[in-house]
N, CA, C and O atoms as a Tripos MOL2 file, in Angstrom:
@<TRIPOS>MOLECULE
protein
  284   283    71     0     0
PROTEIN
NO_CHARGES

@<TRIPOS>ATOM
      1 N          30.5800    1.8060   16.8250 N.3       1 UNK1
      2 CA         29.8560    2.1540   15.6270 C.3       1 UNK1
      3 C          28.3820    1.8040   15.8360 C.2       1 UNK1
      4 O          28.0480    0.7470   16.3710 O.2       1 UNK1
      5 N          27.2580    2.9810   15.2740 N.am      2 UNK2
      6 CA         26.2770    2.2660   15.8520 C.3       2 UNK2
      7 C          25.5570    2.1240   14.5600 C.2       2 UNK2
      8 O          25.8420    2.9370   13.6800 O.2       2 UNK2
      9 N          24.5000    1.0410   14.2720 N.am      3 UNK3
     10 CA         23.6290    1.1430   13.0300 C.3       3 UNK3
     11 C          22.8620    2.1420   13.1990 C.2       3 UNK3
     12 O          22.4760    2.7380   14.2050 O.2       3 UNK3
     13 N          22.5610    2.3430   11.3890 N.am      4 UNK4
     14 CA         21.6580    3.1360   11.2360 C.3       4 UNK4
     15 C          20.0350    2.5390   11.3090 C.2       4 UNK4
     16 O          20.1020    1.3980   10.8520 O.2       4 UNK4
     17 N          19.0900    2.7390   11.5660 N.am      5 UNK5
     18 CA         17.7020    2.3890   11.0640 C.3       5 UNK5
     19 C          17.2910    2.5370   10.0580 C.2       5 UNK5
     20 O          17.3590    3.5780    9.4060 O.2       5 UNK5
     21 N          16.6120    1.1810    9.6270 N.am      6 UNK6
     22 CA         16.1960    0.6690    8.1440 C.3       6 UNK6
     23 C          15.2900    1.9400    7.7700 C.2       6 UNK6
     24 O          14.4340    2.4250    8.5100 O.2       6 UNK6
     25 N          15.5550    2.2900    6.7730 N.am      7 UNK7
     26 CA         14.5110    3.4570    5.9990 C.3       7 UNK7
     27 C          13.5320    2.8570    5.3950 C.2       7 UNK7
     28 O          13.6850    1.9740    4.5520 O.2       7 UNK7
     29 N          12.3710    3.3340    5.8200 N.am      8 UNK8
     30 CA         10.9250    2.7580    4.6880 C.3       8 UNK8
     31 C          10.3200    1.9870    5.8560 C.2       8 UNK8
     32 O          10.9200    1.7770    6.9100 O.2       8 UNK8
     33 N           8.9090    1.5270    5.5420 N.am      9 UNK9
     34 CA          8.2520    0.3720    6.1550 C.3       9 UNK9
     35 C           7.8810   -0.7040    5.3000 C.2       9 UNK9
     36 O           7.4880   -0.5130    4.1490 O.2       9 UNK9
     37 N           8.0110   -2.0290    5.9160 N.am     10 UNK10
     38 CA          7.7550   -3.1140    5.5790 C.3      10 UNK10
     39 C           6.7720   -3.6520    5.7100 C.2      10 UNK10
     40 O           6.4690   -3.8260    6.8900 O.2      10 UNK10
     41 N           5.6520   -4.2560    4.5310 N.am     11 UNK11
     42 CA          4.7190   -4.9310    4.4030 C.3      11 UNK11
     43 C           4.3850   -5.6230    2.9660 C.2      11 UNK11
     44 O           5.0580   -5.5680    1.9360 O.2      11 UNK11
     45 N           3.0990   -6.3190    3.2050 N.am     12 UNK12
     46 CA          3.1250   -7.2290    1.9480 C.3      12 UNK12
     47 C           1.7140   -6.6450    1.1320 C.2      12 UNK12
     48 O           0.5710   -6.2700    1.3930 O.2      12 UNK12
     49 N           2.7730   -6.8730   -0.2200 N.am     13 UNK13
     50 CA          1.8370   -6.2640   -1.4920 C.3      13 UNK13
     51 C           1.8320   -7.7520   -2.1130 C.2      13 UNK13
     52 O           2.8460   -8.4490   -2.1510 O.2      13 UNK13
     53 N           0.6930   -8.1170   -2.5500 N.am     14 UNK14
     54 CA          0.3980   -9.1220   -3.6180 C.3      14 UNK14
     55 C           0.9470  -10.5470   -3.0670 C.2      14 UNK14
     56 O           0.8560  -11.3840   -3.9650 O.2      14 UNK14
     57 N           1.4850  -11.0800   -1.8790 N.am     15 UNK15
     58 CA          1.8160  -12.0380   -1.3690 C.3      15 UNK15
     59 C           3.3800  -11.4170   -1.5300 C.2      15 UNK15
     60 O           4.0090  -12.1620   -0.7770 O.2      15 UNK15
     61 N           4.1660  -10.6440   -1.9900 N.am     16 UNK16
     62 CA          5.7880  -10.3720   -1.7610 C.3      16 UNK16
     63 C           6.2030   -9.0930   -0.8360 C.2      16 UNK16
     64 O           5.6090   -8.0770   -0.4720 O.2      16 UNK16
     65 N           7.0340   -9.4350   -0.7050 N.am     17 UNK17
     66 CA          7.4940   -8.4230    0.7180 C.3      17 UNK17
     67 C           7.6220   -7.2370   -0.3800 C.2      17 UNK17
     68 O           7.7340   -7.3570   -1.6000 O.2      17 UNK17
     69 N           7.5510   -5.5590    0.7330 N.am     18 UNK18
     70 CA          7.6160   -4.4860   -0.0530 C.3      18 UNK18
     71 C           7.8290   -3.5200    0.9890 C.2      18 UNK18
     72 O           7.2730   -3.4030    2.0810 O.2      18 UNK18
     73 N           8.8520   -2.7680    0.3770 N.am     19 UNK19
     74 CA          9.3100   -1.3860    1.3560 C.3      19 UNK19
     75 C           8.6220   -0.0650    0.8690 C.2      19 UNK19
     76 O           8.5030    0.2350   -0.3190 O.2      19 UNK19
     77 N           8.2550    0.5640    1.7490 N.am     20 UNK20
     78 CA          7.7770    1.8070    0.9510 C.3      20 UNK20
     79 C           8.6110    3.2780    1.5210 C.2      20 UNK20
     80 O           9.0240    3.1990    2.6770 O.2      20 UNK20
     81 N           8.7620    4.0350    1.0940 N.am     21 UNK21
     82 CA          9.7090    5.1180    1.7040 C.3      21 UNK21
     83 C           8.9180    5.6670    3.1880 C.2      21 UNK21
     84 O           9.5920    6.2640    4.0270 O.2      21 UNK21
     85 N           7.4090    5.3990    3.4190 N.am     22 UNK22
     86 CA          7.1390    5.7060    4.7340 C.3      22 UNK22
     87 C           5.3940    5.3930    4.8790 C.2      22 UNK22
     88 O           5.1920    4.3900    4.1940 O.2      22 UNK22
     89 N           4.4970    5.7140    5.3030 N.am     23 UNK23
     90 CA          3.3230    5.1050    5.4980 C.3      23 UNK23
     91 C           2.7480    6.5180    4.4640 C.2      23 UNK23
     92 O           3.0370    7.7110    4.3750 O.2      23 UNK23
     93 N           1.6560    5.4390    3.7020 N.am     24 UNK24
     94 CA          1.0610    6.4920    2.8940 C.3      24 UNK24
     95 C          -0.5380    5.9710    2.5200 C.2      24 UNK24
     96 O          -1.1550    4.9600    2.8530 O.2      24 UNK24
     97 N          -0.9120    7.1720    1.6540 N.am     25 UNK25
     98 CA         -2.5160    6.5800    1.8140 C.3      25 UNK25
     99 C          -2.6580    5.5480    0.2850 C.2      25 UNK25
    100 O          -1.9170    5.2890   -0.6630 O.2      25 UNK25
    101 N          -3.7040    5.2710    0.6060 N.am     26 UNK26
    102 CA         -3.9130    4.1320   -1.0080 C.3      26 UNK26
    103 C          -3.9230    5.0100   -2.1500 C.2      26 UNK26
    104 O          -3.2400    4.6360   -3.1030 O.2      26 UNK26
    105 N          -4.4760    5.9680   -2.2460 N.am     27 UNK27
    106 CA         -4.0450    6.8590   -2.8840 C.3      27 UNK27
    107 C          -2.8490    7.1020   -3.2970 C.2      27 UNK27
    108 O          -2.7580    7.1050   -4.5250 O.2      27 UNK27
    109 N          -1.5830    7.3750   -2.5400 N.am     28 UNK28
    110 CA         -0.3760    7.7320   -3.2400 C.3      28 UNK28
    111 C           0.1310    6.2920   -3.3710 C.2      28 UNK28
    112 O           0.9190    6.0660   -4.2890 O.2      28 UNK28
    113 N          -0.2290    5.2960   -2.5600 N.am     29 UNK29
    114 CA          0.4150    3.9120   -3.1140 C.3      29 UNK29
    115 C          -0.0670    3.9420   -4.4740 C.2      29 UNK29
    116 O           0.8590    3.5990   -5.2090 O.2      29 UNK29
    117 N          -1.3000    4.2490   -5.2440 N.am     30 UNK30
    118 CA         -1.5930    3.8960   -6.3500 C.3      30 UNK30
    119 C          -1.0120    5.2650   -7.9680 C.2      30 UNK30
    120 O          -0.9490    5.3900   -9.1910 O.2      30 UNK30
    121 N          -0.8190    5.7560   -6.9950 N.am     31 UNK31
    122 CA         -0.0370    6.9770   -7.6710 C.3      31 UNK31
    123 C           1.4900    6.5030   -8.2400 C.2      31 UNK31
    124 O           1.9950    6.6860   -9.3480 O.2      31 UNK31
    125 N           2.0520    5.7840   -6.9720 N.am     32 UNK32
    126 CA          3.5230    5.5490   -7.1260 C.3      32 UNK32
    127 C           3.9160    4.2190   -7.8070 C.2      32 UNK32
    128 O           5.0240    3.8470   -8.1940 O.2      32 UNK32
    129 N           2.7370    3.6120   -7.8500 N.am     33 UNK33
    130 CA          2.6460    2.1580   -9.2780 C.3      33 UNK33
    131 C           2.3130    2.4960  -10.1940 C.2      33 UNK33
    132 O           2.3750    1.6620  -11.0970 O.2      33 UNK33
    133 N           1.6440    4.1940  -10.6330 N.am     34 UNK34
    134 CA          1.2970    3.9410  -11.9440 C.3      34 UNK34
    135 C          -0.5660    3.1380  -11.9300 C.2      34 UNK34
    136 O          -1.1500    2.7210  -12.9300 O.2      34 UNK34
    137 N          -0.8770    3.1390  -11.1070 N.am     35 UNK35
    138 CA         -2.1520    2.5140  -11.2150 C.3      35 UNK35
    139 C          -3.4130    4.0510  -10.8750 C.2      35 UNK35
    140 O          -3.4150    5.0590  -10.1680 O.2      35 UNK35
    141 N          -4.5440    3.2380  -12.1080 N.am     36 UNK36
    142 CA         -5.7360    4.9250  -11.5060 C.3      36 UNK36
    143 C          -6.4250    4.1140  -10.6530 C.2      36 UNK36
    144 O          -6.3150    2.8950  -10.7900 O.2      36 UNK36
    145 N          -7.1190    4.5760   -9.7920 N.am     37 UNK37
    146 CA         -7.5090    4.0110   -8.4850 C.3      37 UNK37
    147 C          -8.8580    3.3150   -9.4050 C.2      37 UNK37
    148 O          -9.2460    2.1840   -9.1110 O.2      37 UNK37
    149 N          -9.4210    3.9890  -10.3670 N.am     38 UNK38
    150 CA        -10.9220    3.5470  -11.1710 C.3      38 UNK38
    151 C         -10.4830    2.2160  -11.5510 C.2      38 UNK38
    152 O         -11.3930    1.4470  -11.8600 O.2      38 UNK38
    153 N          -9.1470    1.7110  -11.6050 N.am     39 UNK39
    154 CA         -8.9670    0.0180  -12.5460 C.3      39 UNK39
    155 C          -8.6310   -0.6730  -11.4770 C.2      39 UNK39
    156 O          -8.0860   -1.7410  -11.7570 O.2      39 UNK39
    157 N          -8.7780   -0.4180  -10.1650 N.am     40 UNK40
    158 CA         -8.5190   -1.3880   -9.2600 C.3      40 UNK40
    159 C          -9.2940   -1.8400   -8.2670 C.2      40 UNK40
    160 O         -10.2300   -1.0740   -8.0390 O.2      40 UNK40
    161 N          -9.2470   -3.1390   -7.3470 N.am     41 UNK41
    162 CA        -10.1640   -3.2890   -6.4720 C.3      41 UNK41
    163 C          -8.4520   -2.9870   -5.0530 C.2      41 UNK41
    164 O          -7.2950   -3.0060   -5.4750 O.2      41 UNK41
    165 N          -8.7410   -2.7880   -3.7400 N.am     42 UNK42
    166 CA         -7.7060   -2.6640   -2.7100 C.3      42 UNK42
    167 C          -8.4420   -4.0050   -2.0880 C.2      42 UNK42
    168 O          -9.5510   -4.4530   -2.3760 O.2      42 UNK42
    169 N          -7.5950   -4.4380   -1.2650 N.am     43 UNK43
    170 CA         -7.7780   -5.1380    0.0970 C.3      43 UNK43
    171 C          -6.7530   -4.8620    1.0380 C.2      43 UNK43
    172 O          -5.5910   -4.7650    0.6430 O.2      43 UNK43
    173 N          -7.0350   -4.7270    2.1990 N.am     44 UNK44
    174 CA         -6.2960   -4.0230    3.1340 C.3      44 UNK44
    175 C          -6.5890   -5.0100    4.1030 C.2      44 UNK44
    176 O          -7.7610   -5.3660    4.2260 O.2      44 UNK44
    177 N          -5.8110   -5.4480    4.7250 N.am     45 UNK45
    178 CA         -5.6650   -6.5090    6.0350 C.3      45 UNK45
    179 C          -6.6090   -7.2370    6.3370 C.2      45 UNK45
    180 O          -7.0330   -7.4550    7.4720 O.2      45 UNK45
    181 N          -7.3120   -8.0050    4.5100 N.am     46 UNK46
    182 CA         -8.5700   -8.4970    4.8130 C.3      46 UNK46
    183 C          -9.6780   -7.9270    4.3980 C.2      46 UNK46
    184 O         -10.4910   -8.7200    3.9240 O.2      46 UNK46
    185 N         -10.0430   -6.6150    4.4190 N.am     47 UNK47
    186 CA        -11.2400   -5.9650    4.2420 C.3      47 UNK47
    187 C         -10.8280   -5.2980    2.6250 C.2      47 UNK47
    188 O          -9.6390   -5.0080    2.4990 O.2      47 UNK47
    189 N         -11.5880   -5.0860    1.6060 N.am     48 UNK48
    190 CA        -11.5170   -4.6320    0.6960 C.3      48 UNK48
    191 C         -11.9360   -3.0810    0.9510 C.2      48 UNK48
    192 O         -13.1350   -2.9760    1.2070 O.2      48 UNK48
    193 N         -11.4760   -2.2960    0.9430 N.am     49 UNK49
    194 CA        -11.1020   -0.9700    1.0650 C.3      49 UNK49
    195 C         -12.2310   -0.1760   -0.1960 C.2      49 UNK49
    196 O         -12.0480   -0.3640   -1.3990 O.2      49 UNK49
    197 N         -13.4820    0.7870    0.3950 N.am     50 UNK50
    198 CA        -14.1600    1.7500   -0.6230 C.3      50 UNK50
    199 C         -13.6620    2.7390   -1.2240 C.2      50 UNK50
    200 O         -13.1050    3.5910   -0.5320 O.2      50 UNK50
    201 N         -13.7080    2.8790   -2.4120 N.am     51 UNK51
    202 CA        -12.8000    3.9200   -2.9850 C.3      51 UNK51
    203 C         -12.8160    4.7640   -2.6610 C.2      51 UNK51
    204 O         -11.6650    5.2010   -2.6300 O.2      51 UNK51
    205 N         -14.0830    6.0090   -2.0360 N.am     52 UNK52
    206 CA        -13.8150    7.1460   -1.2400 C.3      52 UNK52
    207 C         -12.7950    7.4410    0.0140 C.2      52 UNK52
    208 O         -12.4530    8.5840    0.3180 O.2      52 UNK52
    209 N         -12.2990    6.1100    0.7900 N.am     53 UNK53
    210 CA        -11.5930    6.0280    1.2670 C.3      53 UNK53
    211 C         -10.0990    6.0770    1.2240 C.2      53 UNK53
    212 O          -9.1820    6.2290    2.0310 O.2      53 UNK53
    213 N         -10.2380    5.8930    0.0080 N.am     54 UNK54
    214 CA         -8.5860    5.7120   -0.2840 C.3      54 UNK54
    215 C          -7.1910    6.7050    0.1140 C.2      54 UNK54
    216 O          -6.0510    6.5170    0.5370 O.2      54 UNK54
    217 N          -8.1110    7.9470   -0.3350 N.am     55 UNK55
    218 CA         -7.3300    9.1110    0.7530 C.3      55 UNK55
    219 C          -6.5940    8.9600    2.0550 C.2      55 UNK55
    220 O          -5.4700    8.8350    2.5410 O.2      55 UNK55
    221 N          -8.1780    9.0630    2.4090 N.am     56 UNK56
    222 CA         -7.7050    8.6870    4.1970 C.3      56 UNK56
    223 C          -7.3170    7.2950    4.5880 C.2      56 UNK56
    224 O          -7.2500    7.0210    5.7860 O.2      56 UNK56
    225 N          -7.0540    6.3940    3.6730 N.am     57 UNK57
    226 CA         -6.8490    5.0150    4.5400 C.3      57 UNK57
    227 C          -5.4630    4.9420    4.1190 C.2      57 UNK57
    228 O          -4.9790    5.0690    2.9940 O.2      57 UNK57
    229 N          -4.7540    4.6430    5.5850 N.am     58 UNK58
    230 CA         -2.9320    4.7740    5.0670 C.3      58 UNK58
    231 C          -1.9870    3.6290    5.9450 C.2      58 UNK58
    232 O          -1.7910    3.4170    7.1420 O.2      58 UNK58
    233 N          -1.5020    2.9940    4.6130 N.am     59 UNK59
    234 CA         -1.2610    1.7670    4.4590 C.3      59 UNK59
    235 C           0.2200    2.0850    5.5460 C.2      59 UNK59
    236 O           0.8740    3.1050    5.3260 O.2      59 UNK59
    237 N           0.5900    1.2460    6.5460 N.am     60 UNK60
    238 CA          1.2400    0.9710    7.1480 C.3      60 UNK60
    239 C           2.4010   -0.1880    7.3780 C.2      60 UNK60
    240 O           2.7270   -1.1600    6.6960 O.2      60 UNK60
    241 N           2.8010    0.2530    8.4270 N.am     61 UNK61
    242 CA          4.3130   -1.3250    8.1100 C.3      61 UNK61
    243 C           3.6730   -2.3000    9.2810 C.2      61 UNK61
    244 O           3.3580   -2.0940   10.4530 O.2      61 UNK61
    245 N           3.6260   -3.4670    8.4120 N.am     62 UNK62
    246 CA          2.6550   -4.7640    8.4270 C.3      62 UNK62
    247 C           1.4900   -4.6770    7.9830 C.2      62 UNK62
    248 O           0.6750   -5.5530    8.2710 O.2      62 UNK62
    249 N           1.2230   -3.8460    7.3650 N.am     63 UNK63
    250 CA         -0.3350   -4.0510    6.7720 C.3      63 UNK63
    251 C           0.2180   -5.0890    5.5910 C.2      63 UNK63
    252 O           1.3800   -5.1890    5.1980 O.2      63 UNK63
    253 N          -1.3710   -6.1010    4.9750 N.am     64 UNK64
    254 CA         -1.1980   -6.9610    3.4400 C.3      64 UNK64
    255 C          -1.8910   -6.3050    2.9800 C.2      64 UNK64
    256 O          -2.9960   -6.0660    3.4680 O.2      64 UNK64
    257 N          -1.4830   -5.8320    1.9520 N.am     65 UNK65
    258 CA         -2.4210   -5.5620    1.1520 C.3      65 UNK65
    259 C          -2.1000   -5.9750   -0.7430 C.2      65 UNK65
    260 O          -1.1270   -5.9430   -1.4970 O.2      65 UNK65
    261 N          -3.3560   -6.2900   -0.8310 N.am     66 UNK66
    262 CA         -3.6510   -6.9090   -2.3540 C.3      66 UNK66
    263 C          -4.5810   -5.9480   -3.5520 C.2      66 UNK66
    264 O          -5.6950   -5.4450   -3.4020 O.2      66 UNK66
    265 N          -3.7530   -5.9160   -4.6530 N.am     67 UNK67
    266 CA         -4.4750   -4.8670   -5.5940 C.3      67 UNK67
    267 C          -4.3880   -5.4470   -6.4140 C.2      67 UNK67
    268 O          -3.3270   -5.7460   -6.9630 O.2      67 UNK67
    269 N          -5.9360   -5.9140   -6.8740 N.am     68 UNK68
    270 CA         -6.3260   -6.1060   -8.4170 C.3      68 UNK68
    271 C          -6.4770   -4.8980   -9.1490 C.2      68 UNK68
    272 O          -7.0090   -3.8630   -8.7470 O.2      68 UNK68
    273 N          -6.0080   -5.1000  -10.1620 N.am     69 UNK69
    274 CA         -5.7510   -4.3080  -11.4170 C.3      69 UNK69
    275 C          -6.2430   -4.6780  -12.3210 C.2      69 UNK69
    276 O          -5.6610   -5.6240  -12.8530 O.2      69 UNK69
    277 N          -7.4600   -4.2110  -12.9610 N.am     70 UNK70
    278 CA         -9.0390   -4.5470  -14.3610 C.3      70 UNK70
    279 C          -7.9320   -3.9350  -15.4770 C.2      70 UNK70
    280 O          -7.3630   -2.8930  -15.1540 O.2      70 UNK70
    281 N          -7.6220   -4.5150  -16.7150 N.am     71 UNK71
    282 CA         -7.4150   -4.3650  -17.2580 C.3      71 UNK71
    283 C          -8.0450   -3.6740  -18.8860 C.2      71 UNK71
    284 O          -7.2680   -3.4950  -19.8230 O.2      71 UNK71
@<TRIPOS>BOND
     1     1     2 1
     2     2     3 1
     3     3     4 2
     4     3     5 am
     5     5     6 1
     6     6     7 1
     7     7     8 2
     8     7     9 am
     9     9    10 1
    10    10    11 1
    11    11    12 2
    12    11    13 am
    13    13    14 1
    14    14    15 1
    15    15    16 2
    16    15    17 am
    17    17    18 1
    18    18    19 1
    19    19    20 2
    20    19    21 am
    21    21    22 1
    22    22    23 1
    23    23    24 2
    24    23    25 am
    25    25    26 1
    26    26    27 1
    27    27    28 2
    28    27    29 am
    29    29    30 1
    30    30    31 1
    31    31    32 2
    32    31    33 am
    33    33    34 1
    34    34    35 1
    35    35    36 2
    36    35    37 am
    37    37    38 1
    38    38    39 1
    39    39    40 2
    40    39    41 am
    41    41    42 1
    42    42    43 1
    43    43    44 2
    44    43    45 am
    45    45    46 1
    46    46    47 1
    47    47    48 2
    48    47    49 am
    49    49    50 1
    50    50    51 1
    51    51    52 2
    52    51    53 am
    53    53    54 1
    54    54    55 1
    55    55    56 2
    56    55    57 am
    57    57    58 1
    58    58    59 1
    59    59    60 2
    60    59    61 am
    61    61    62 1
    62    62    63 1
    63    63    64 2
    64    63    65 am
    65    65    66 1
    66    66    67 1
    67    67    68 2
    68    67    69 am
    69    69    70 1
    70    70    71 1
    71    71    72 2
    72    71    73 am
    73    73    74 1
    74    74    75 1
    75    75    76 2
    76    75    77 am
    77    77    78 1
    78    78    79 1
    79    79    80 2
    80    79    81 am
    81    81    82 1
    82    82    83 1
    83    83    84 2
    84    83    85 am
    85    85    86 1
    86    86    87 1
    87    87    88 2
    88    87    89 am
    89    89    90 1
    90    90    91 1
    91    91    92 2
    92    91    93 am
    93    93    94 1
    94    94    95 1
    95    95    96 2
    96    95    97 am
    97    97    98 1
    98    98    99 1
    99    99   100 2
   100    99   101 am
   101   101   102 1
   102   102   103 1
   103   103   104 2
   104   103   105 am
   105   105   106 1
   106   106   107 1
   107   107   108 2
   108   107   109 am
   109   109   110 1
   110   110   111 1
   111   111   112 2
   112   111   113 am
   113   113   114 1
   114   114   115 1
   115   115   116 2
   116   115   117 am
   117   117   118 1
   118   118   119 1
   119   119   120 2
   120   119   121 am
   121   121   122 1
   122   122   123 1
   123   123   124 2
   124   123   125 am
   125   125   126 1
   126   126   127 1
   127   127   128 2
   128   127   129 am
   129   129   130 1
   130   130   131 1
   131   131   132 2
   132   131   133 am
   133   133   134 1
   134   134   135 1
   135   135   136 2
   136   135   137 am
   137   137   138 1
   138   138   139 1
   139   139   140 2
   140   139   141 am
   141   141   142 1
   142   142   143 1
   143   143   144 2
   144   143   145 am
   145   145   146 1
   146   146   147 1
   147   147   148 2
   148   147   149 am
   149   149   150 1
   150   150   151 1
   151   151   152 2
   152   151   153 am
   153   153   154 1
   154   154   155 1
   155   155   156 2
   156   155   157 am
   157   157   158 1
   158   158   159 1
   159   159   160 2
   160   159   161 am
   161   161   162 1
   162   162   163 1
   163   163   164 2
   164   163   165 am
   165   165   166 1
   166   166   167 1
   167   167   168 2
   168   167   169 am
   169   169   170 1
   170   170   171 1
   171   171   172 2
   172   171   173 am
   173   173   174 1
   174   174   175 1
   175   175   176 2
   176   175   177 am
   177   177   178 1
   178   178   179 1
   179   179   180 2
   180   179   181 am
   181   181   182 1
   182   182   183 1
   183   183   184 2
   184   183   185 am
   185   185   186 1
   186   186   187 1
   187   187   188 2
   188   187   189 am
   189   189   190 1
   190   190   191 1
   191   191   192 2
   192   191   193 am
   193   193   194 1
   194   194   195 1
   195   195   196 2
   196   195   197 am
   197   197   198 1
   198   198   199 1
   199   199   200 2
   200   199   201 am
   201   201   202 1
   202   202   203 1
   203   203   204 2
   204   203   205 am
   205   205   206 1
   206   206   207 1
   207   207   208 2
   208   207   209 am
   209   209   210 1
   210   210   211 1
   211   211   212 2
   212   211   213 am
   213   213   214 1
   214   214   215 1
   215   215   216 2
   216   215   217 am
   217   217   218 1
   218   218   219 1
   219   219   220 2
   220   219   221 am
   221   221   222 1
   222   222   223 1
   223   223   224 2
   224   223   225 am
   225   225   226 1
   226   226   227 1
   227   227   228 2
   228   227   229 am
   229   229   230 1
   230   230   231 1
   231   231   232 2
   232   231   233 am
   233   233   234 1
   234   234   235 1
   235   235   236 2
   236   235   237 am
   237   237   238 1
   238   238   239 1
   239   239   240 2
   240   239   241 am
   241   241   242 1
   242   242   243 1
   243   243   244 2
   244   243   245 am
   245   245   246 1
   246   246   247 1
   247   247   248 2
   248   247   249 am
   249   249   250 1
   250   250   251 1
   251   251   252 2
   252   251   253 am
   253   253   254 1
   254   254   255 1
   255   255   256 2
   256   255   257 am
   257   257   258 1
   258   258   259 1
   259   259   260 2
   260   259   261 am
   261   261   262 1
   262   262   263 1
   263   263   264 2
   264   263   265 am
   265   265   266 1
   266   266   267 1
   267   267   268 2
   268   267   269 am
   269   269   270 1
   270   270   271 1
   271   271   272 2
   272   271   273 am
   273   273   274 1
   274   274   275 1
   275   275   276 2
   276   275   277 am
   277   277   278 1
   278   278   279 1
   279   279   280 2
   280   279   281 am
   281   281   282 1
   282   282   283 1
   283   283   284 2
@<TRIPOS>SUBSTRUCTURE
     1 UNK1         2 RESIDUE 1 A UNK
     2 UNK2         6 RESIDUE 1 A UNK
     3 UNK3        10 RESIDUE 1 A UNK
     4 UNK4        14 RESIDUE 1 A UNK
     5 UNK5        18 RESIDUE 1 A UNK
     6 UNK6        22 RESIDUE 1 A UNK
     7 UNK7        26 RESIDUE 1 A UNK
     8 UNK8        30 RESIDUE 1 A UNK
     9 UNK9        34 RESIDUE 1 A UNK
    10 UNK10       38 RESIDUE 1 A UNK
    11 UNK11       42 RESIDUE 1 A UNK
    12 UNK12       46 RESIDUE 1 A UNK
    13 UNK13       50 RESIDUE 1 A UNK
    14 UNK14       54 RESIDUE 1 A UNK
    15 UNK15       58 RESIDUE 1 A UNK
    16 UNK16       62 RESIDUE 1 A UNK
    17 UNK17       66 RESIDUE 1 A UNK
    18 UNK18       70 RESIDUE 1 A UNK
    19 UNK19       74 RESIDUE 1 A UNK
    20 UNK20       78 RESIDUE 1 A UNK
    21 UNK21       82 RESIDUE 1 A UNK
    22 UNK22       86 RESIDUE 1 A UNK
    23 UNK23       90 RESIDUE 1 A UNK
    24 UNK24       94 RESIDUE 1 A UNK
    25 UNK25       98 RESIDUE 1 A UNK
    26 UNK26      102 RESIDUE 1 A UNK
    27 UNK27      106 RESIDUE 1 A UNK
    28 UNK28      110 RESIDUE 1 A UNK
    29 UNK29      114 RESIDUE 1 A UNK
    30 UNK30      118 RESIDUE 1 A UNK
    31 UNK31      122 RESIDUE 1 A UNK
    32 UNK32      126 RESIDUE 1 A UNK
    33 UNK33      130 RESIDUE 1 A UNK
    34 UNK34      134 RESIDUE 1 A UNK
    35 UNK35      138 RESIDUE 1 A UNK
    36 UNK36      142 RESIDUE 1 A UNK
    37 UNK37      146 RESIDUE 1 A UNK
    38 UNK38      150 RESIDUE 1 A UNK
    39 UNK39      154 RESIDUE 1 A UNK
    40 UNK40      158 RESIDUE 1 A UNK
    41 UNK41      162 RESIDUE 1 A UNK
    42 UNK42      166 RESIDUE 1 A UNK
    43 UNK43      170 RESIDUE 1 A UNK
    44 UNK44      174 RESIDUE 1 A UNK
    45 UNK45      178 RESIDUE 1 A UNK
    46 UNK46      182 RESIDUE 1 A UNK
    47 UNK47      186 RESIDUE 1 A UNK
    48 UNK48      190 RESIDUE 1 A UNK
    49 UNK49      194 RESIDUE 1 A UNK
    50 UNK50      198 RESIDUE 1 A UNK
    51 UNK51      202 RESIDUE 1 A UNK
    52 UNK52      206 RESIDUE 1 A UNK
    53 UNK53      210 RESIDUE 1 A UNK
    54 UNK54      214 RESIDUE 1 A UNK
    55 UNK55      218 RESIDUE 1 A UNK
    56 UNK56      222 RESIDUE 1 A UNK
    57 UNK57      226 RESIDUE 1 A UNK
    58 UNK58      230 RESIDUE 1 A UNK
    59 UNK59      234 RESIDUE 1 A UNK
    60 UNK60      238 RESIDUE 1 A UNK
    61 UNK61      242 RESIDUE 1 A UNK
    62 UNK62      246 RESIDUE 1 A UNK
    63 UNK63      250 RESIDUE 1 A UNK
    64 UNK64      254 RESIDUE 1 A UNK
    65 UNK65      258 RESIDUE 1 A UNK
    66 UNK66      262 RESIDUE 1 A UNK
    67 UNK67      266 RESIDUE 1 A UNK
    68 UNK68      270 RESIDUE 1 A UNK
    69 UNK69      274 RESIDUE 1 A UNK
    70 UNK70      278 RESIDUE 1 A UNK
    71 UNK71      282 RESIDUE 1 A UNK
């Protein structure tokens, strides 16, 4: 019998572990929380991430990343 491979990638959101169905940009990470990209700050492996970027910057398995959310 052989295993299957874990579906999704693994990395850390907010200091807790988090699976995501596959590598995506900050953009659809912020899509798929429910968050508008205008109420948040990103940090991405350290560097706080410019919002024009968010498109093209795509969050991966082991990336940390931390999102403040302005209320």
């Amino acid at each position: 019998m052989t295993e299957e491979p874990a579906s999704g990638i693994e990395l850390t959101v907010n200091g807790k572990p988090v699976t995501l169905p596959a590598p995506m940009s900050i953009t659809d990470y912020l899509k798929l929380r429910g968050h508008h990209d205008r109420m948040v700050v990103v940090e991405l492996n350290g560097v706080i991430a410019r919002r024009p970027s968010f498109d093209a910057t795509v969050i991966r398995a082991g990336d940390i990343v931390e999102v403040v959310h302005f209320v």
